[in-house]
N, C-alpha and C positions, 0 to 999 in steps of 0.2 A: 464418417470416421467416428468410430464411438470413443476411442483416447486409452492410452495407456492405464489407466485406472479402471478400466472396464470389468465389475464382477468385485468389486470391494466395496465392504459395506463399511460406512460411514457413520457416526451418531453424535450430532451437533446439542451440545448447552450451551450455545453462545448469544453474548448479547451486544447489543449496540453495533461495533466493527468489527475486531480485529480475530473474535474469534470466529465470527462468519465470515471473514473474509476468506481464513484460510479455508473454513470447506468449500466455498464457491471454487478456490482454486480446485479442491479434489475433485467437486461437481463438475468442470470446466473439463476435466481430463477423465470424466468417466467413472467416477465413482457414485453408488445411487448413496445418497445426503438424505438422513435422517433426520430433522430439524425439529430437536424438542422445545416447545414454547409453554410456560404456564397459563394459567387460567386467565382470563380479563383481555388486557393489550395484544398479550403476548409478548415477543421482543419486543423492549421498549423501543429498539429502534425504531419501530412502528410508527411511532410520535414524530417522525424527524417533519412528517407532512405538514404538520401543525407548527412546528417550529420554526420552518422556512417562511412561511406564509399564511396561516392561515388554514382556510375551506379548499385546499389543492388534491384536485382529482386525482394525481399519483406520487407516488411516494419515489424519486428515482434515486436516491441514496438507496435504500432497502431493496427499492429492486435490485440494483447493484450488486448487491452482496449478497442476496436470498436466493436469486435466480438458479433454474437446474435442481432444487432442494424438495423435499417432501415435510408436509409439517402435520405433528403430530400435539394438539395440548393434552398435558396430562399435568396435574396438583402432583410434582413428585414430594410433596412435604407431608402429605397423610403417608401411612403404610402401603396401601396397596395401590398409589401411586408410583412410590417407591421402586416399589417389587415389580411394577409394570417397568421402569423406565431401565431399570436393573437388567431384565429380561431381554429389551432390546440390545443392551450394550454386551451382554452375554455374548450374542448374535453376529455381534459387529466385529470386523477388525480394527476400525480407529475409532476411539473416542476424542473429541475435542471441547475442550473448552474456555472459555475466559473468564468466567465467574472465579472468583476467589475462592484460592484454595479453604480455606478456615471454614467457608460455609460449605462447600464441595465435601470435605471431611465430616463434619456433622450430619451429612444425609447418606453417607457411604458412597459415595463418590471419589475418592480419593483416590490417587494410582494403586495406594497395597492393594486397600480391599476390591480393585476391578481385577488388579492382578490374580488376584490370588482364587477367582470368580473366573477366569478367561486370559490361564497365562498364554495367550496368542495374541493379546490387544495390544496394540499399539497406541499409549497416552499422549495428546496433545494438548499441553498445556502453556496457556500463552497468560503470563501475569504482567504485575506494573512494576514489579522491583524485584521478582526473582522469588525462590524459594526460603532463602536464607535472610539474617541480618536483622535489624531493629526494626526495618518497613515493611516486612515479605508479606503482612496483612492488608498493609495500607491500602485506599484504596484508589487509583488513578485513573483518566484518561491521558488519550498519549500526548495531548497537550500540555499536562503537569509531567510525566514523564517523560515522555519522548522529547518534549518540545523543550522543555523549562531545564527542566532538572538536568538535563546531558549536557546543558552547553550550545545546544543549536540556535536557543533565540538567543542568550549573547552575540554568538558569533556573526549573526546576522544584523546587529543594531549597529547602526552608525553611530563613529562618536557622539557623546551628548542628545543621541535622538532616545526615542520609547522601544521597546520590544518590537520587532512583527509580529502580527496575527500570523499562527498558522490558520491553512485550510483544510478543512475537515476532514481528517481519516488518512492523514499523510503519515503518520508514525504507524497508525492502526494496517495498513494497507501495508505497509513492508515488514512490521512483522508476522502478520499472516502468510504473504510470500515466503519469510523467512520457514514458520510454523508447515507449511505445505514440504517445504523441500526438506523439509529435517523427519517428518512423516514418513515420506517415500524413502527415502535413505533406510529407515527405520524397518520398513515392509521389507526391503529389498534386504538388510542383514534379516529379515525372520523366515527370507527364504533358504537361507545357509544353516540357522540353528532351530527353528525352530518354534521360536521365542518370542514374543514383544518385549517392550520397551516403553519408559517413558521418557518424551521429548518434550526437550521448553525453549522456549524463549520471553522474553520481557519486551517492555517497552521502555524501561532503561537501556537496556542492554541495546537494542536495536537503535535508541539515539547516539550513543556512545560511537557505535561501530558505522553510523553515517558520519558521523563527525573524526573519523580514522584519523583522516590525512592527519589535520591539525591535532588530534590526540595523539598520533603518535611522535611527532615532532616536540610537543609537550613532554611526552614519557621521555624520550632522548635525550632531549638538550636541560631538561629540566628549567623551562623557558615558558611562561605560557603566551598563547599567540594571541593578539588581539586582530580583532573586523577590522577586514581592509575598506579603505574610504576611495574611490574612484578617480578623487583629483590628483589624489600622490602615488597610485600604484606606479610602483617600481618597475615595470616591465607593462609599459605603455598600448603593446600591440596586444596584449589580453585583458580588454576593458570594456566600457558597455558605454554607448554614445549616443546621440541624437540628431534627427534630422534634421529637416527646415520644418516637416510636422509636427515637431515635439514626440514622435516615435521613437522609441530604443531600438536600439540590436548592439550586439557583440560582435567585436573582434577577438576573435581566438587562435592570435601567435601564439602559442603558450612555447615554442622553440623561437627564442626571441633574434637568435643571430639571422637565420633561416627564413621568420615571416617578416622579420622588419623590410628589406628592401622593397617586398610585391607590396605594402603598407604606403612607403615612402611613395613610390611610382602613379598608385591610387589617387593617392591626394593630389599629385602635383608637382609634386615636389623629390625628384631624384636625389635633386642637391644634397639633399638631407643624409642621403646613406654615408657620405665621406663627411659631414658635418659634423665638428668634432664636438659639438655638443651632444649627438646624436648615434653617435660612428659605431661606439660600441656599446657593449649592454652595462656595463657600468656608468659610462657616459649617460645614457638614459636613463637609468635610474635615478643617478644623480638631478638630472634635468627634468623629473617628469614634470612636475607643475607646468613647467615653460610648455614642454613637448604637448601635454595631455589637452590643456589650452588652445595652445594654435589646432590641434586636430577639432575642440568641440567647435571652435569660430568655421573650419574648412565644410565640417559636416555641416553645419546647417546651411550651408546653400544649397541641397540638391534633397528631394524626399527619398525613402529608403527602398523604393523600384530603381530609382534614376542610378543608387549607390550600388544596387544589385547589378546592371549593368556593366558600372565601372570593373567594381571586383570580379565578373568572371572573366574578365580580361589577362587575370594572374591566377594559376593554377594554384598559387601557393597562397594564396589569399583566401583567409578559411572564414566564417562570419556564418551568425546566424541572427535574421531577427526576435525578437521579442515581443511573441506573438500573445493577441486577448486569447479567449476562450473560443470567439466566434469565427477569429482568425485560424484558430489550430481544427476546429472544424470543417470547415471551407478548403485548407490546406489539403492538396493532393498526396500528399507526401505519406500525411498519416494514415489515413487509408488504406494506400499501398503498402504501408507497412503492418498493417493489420489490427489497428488500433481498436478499430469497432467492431462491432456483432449485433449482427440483425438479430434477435432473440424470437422464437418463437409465443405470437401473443392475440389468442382466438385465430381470427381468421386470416391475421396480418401477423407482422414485425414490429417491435419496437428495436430501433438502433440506443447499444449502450457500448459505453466500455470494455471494450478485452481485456483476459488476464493477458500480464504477458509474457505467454510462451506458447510455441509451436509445437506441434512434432509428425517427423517427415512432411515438414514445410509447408503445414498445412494449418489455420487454425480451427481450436474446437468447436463442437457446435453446440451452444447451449440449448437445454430442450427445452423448456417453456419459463414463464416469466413467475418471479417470485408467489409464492402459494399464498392464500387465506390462510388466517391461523386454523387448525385444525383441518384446514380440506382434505389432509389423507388420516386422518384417526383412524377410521372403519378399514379401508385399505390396510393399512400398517398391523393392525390390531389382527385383523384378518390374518395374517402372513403369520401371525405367530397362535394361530388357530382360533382364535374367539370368534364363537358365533355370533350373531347379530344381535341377538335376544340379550346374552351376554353383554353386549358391546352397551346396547340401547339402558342397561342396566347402568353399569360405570359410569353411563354420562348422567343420567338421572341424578346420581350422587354427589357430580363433581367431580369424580376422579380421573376423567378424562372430558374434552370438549372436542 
C-alpha cells in the first residue's frame, strides 16, 4: 500500500520533534519527505543518542520521527544555499517547519514570500505560542509550552506534591498529528481552488486543547478546577488502585449508577448496592473516603490477573491495568491493534512505533529507517538537474554536504 499521500512532495526544516514528527506522519502515508538539515549534526535531534546515554549504537527517538524521509544538508544561511533550499520548496507542495518564524523570515522562508514563489504550497508551521501576542518569538519546547504553560502539569500534581515530569515528545507528538491533519485538509481545499495555504498550530494551543474538558468547565462556570486526589474522588468506581503487588489498574465506572453494582458484586460485597452509605451516587460521593478505603484494603488481597478473572465475570465491569513499558510491549493487544511497525532496515526490521492511523484498514508501510545526514544530497540535487561535477563543486564550498 503506498498511502493516500502517494505523489506529494514534501520539504521538511524541522528540528528536534514536533516538526519532524508531523512529516513522518506525511512519510507514513506516502508522501516522499524532503528532510533539509544544516551543516555539522545536522538536526540536533541527532544528539538525543548522546543524551540518553552516552556511546549508543542507535538513536531510536530520531529514528522515530526521521523514518521514510530523504536528507538533504545544505548552509541555507549563504546565498546559494539559500537559493538551493528555495528551489526545492518551489518544487514542493508542503513546506514544514518548526523553527521560529523570526529566523524563518530573515532567510526568506516565511509563508508570503514561499507564497508568492509557489502560490500551490501548502505552509506548515508548527510554533510555541502561536503567530501573535508578546511571546510569538519566544522560544519553547513543549515541555515549557505544552506542558507548563497550558495547565497540564498543574492539573496533574497532587496537592502539595512537585510537578510531573513529562516524557519526551508528548506535546511535540500531538501537535505534529494535529500539524499532519490540518496539511491534508489543506491539500484537499487546494484541490477545489487551486490554491495553498498556510496552516499552524502551537504547542500552547495544542496543551490548551488536551486539557479541553477541564478548560472548558473553567470557561463556563468561571470556576477553576483543581487535580483530583484518589482518596476523595467523588465517584469511587472511576479510580485507580492496587493490588497485593503493589500494581495499579483502573476502574473505569465513569456511568456511576450503572458500573457501581458489577463493582460492588466484584469485591464481595452485594450488600453494598442497597447500603445507604453507598446506594446512590450522592451517597458515595459523600462517603468516598470510607468507600475508597474498604476497596484499597479488599484489593490488596488478590494480584491483578487474579482481579482480571474476577471482573470478567460482569460484563459491566470495565478496568484496565496500568501497564510498564515492557508490559505494553509484551501486550497482545497492542499489536493487534497495530501499534508497531517493522521498519525496513539493511537486510532485516527494526520494530518501532506507528503513527496512528490506518487506511482501508490496513497500516502504512514505512520504507527504510531514518537517513544519514546528507545520504540523498546527490540524489535530490540530481532531481532538480545538477550534474555531478556541479554537485562535487557545492560541497567542496560548504554549501551543501
Amino acid at each position: 500500500m503506498t498511502g493516500p499521500m502517494d505523489g506529494v512532495k514534501v520539504v521538511e526544516m524541522g528540528v528536534w520533534i514536533a516538526g519532524p514528527a508531523a512529516s513522518l506522519i506525511l512519510a507514513d502515508w506516502g508522501a516522499d519527505v524532503v528532510k533539509i538539515e544544516p551543516p555539522g549534526i545536522g538536526d540536533p535531534a541527532r544528539t538525543f543518542a548522546r543524551m540518553i546515554g552516552g556511546d549508543l549504537p542507535f538513536n531510536p527517538p530520531f529514528e522515530m520521527d526521521n523514518r521514510g524521509k530523504r536528507s538533504i544538508v545544505i548552509d541555507w544561511t549563504t546565498d546559494e544555499g539559500r537559493a538551493l533550499a528555495i528551489e526545492l520548496i518551489d518544487e514542493a507542495d508542503v513546506f514544514v517547519s518548526n523553527i521560529r518564524q523570526a529566523a524563518l523570515e530573515r532567510f526568506g522562508f516565511d509563508p508570503e514570500s514561499l507564497a508568492k514563489r509557489n502560490p500551490r504550497l501548502v505552509y506548515g508551521a508548527i510554533t510555541g505560542y502561536g503567530f501573535d501576542g508578546p511571546d510569538k518569538d519566544r522560544a519553547a519546547y513543549d515541555i515549557s509550552a505544552f506542558w507548563a504553560r497550558s495547565g497540564i502539569a498543574h492539573m496533574l500534581s497532587q496537592p502539595g506534591g512537585q510537578p510531573p515530569f513529562q516524557r519526551g515528545g508528548m506535546g511535540d507528538h500531538g501537535a505534529g498529528m494535529v500539524a499532519a491533519g490540518a496539511i491534508s485538509a489543506a491539500l484537499f481545499a487546494r484541490e477545489k481552488t487551486g490554491k495553498g495555504q498556510l496552516v499552524s498550530t502551537s504547542l500552547l494551543r495544542q496543551g490548551i486543547y488536551t486539557l479541553s474538558f477541564d478548560m472548558a468547565l473553567t470557561l463556563r462556570f468561571g470556576v477553576p478546577m483543581e487535580p483530583a486526589e484518589r482518596t476523595t474522588m467523588a465517584n469511587p468506581t472511576i479510580n485507580a488502585y492496587q493490588d497485593s503487588d503493589g500494581r495499579w489498574f483502573w476502574i473505569v465506572g465513569l456511568e456511576a449508577e450503572r458500573h457501581w453494582p458489577p463493582l460492588a458484586r466484584c469485591v464481595g460485597h452485594p450488600e453494598w448496592i442497597d447500603d445507604e452509605r453507598f446506594a446512590t451516587r450522592d451517597a458515595r460521593a459523600e462517603n468516598a473516603k470510607t468507600l475508597i478505603s474498604l476497596l484499597d484494603e479488599i484489593f490488596a488481597n488478590k494480584n491483578r490477573d487474579q482481579w482480571a478473572e474476577v471482573f470478567s465475570t460482569e460484563s459491566d465491569m470495565w478496568w484496565a491495568p496500568v501497564q510498564s513499558l515492557d508490559e505494553v510491549v509484551c501486550d497482545p493487544q497492542t499489536h493487534a491493534a497495530g501499534s508497531f511497525v517493522e521498519v525496513p532496515d539493511g537486510a532485516g526490521t527494526t520494530l518501532l512505533p506507528a503513527t496512528p492511523a490506518d487506511f482501508g484498514g490496513k497500516p502504512c508501510k514505512p520504507r527504510w529507517m531514518a537517513p544519514e545526514p546528507g545520504q540523498h544530497t546527490n540524489e535530490i540535487l540530481g532531481e532538480l538537474g545538477r550534474e555531478p561535477a556541479a554537485i562535487e563543486n557545492l560541497r567542496s564550498r560548504g554549501i551543501v554536504g
